[in-house]
C-alpha atoms as one frame of an Amber mdcrd trajectory, in Angstrom:
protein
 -82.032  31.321  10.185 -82.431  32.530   6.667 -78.391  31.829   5.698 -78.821
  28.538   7.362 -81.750  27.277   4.969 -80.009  28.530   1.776 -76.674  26.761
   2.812 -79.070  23.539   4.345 -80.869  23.255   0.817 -77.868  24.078  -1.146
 -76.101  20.725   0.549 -78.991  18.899   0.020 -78.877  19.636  -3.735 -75.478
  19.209  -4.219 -75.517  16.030  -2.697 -78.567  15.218  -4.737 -76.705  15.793
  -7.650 -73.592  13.693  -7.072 -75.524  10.772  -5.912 -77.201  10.684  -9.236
 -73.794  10.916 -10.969 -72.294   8.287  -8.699 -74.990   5.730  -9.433 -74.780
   6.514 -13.736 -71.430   6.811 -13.900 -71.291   3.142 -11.846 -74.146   1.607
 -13.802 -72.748   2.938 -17.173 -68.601   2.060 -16.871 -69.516  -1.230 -15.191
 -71.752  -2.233 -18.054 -69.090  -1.047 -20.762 -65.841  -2.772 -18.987 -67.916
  -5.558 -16.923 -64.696  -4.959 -14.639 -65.379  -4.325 -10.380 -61.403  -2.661
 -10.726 -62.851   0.332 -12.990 -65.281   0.591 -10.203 -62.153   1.208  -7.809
 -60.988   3.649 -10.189 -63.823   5.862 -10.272 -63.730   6.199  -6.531 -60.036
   6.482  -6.329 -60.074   9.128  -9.045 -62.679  11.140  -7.319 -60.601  10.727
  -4.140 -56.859  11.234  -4.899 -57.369  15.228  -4.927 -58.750  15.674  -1.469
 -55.569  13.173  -0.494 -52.605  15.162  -2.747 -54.068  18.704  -2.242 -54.888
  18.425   1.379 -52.414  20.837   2.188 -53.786  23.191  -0.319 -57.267  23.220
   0.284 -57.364  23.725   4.045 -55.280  26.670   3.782 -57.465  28.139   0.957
 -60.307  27.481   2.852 -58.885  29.438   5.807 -57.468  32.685   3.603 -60.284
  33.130   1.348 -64.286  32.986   1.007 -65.260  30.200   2.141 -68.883  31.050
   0.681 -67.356  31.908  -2.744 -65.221  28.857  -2.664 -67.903  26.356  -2.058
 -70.189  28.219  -4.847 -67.467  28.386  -6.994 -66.004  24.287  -6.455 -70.370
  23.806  -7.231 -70.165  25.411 -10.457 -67.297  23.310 -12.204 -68.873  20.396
 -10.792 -71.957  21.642 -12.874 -69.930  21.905 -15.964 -68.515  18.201 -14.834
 -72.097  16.839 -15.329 -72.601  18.310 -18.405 -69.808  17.131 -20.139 -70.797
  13.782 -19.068 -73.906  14.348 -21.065 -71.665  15.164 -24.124 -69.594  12.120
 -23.942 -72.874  10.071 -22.975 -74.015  11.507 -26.352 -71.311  11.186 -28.388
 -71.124   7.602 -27.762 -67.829   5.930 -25.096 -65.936   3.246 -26.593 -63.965
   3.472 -23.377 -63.898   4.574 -19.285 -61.024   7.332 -20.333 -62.879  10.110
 -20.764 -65.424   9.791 -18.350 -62.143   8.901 -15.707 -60.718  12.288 -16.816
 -63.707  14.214 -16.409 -63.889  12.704 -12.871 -60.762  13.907 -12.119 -61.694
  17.255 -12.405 -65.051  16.786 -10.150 -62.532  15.404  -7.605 -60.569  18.369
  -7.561 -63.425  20.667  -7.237 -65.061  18.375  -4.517 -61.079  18.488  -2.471
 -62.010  22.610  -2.570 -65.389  22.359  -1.705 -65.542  20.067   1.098 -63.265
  22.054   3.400 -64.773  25.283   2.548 -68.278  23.897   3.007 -67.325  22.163
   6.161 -65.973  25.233   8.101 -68.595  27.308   6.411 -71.090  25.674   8.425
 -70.176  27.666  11.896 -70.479  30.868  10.043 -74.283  30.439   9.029 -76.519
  30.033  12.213 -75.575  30.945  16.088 -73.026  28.936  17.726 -75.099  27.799
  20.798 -77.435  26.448  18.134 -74.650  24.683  16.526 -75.146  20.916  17.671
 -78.852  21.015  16.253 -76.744  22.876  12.898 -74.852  19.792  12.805 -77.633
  17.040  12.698 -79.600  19.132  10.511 -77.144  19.386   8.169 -76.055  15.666
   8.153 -79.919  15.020   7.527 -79.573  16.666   4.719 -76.701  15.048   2.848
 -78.113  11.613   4.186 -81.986  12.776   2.822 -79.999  13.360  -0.994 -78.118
  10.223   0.020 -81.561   8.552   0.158 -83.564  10.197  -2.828 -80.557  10.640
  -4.872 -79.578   6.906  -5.705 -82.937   5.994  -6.127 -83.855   8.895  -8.402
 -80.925   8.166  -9.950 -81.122   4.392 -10.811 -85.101   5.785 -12.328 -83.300
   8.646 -13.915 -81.052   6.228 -15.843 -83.469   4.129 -17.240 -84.782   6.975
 -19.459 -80.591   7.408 -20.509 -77.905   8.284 -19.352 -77.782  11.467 -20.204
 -80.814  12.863 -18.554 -79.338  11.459 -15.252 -76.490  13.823 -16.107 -78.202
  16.582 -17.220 -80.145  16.752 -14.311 -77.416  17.110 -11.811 -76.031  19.732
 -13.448 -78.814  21.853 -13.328 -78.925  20.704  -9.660 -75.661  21.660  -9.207
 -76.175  24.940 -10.605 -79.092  25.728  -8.530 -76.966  24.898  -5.514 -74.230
  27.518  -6.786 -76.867  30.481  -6.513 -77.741  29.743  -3.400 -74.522  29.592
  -1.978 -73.511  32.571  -3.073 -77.249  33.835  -1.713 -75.970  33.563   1.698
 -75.055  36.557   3.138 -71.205  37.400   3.006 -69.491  36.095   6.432 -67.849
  38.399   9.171 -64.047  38.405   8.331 -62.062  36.265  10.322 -58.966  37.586
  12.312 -55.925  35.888  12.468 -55.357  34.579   9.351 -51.290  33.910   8.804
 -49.292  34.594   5.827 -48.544  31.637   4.054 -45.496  29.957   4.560 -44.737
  26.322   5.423 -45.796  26.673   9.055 -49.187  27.699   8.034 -49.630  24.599
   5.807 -48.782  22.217   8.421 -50.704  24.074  11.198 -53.591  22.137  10.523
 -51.319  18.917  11.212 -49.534  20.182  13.566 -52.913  21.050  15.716 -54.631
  17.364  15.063 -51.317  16.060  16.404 -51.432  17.877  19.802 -54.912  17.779
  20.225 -55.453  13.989  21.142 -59.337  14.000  20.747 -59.874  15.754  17.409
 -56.614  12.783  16.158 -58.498   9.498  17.313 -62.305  11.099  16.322 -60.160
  12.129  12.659 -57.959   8.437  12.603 -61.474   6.775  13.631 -63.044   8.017
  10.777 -60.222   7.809   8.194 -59.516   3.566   8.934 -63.427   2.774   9.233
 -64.440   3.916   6.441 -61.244   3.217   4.400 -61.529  -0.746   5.579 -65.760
  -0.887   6.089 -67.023   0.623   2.968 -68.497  -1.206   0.347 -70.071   1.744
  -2.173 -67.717   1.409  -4.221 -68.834  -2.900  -5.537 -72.341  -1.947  -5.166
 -72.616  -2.463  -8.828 -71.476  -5.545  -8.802 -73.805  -6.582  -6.151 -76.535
  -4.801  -8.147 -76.097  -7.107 -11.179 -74.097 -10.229 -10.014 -75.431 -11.512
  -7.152 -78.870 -10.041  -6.095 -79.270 -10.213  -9.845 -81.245  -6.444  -9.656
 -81.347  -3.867 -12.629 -80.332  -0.145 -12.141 -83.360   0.586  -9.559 -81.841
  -2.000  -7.616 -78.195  -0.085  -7.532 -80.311   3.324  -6.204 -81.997   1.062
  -3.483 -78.471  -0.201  -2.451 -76.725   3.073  -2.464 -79.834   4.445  -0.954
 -80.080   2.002   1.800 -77.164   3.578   4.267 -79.150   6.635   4.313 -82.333
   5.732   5.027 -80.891   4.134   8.412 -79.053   7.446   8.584 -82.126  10.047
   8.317 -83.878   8.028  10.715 -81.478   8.088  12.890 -80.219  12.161  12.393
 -84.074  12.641  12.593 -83.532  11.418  15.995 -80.246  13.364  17.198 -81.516
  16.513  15.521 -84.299  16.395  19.163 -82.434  14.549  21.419 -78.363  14.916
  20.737 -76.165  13.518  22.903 -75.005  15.012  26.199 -73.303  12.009  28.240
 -70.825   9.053  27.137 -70.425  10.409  23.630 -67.244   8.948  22.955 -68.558
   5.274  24.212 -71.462   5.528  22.279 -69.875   6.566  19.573 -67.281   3.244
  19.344 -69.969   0.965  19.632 -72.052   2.105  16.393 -67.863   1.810  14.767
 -68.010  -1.557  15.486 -71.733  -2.110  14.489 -70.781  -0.486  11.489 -68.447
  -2.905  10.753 -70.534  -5.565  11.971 -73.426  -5.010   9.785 -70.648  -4.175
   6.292 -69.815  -7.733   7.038 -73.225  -9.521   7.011 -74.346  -7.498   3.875
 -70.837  -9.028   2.174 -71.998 -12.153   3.162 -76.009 -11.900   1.954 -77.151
 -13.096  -1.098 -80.829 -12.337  -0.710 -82.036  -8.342  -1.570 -84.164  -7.547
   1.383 -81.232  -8.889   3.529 -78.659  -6.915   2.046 -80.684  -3.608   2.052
 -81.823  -4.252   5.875 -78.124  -4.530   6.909 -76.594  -1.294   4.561 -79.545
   0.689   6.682 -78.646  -0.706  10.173 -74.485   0.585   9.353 -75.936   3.639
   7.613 -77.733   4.149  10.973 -74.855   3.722  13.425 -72.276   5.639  10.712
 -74.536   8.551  11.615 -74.341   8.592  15.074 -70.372   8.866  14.700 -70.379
  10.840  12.036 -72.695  13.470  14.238 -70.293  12.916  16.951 -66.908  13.711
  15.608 -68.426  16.723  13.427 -69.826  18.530  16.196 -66.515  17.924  18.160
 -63.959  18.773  15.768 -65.995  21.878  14.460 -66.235  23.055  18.110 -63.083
  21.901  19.616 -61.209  23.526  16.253 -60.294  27.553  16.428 -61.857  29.076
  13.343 -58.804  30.078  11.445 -57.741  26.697  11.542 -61.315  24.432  10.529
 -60.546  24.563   7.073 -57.310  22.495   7.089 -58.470  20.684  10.015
């Protein structure tokens, strides 16, 4: 399916791209501040747009293009990455600037992600759409492999070549989303009004299986992650350079392809749900052990084991929410 593989690579490169970004901009504010609470910042800056303009972007997402909007959210994440290569340039004397230009690639990623999400349906045929689903999570876990490591190379050669290559990344990503062909219309869109917001809510709330696949994912990986110290890990303890940051962030996704690899043949048909809360609490399981490892191999073994069982529930709740959700109402959902 021809829209499929545009929108398939597209991910792949956008992912790409912000996994190289991810790793600089870690590597490059820890090593100005030496501080793991700028570290915090940087993910809760990227994060507290998808939180404050949740209400927004699921209903723009449902009214609009969802193609255009995803392109569109792409581009200004393009010109995010480049003016990280003018600051890089210029010279920082402190994490401000790069915080604010964050900001705005966490605004554009609270647009995109919604859009993007509920574009996926629209793409390929929907009795296809479980293999969609672990084909597409292979390819934001194959950029979540190549990406840190390319990135932690990338850096070596400065900073701003790291940059300046995800933004042409980015922008390659932008015109091939808005290559896909234009989607059929979708009917019952509402007028907006407060009762349109809220639907989204309102629908979670009643439907008890889309709320504890949604609540699973929102306390797991708001208690089990550790991304965000990876840094710190990288230089304080296992004592590695910037390779050794791309190996860490890369880790989790090498468990992950081989394991969407897998479900993209052979998804599940029986005892999803079970399944599913037993790789949670591996996840967890193995987040702990890496905390706990001081030795490299050790800590890279156990990110890949939880990178492996975070894909099985992330392929879980994404094909049941995206086919358990109405299509007027995946966007806020």
């Amino acid at each position: 399916h021809a829209s499929f593989r545009r929108y398939w690579l597209a991910g792949f490169l956008a992912t790409f791209a912000t996994m190289i970004v991810a790793v600089a901009v870690g590597w490059q504010i820890y090593d100005l501040t030496r501080d793991p609470f700028d570290l915090g910042l940087i993910g809760l800056i990227q994060f507290a747009p998808s939180l404050l303009l949740v209400l927004v972007t699921g209903q723009v997402a449902d009214r609009f293009g969802r193609r255009a909007i995803t392109a569109l959210s792409m581009l200004v994440e393009a010109g995010c990455a480049v003016a990280l290569v003018v600051l890089t340039l210029r010279g920082l004397s402190g994490p401000a600037p790069v915080f604010a230009v964050l900001l705005v690639f966490g605004i554009a990623r609270a647009f995109m992600r919604p859009a993007a999400s509920a574009l996926l349906v629209n793409v390929g045929p929907e009795q296809s759409f479980a293999y969609a689903v672990a084909w597409n999570s292979s390819s934001w876990q194959l950029a979540s492999v190549l990406g840190p490591v390319a990135g932690g190379l990338i850096y070596g050669l400065g900073a701003e070549i790291a940059y300046g290559l995800a933004a042409l990344m980015l922008f390659v990503a932008s015109v091939l989303t808005f290559a896909i062909p234009r989607p059929k219309k979708r009917a019952g869109i509402e007028r907006p009004s407060l009762q349109s917001l809220i639907a989204g809510f309102r629908y979670i709330w009643h439907e008890k299986v889309v709320f504890g696949a949604i609540s699973l994912d929102l306390f797991a990986v708001l208690l089990g992650g550790a991304v965000a110290l990876l840094p710190v890990f990288a230089r304080d303890i296992l004592e590695l350079g910037p390779w050794g940051l791309g190996l860490l962030r890369a880790a989790p996704g090498i468990g992950a392809v081989a394991m969407a690899v897998w479900l993209s043949g052979t998804p599940f048909r029986d005892n999803a749900g079970m399944i599913m809360l037993v790789c949670v609490g591996l996840f967890g399981a193995f987040t702990a052990l890496f905390g706990l490892s001081t030795v490299a191999w050790l800590s890279i073994l156990m990110l890949a084991l939880g990178g492996g069982c975070d894909m099985v529930s992330v392929f879980v709740r994404n094909t049941l929410i995206q086919m358990w959700t109405p299509d007027n109402l995946r966007g806020r959902v």
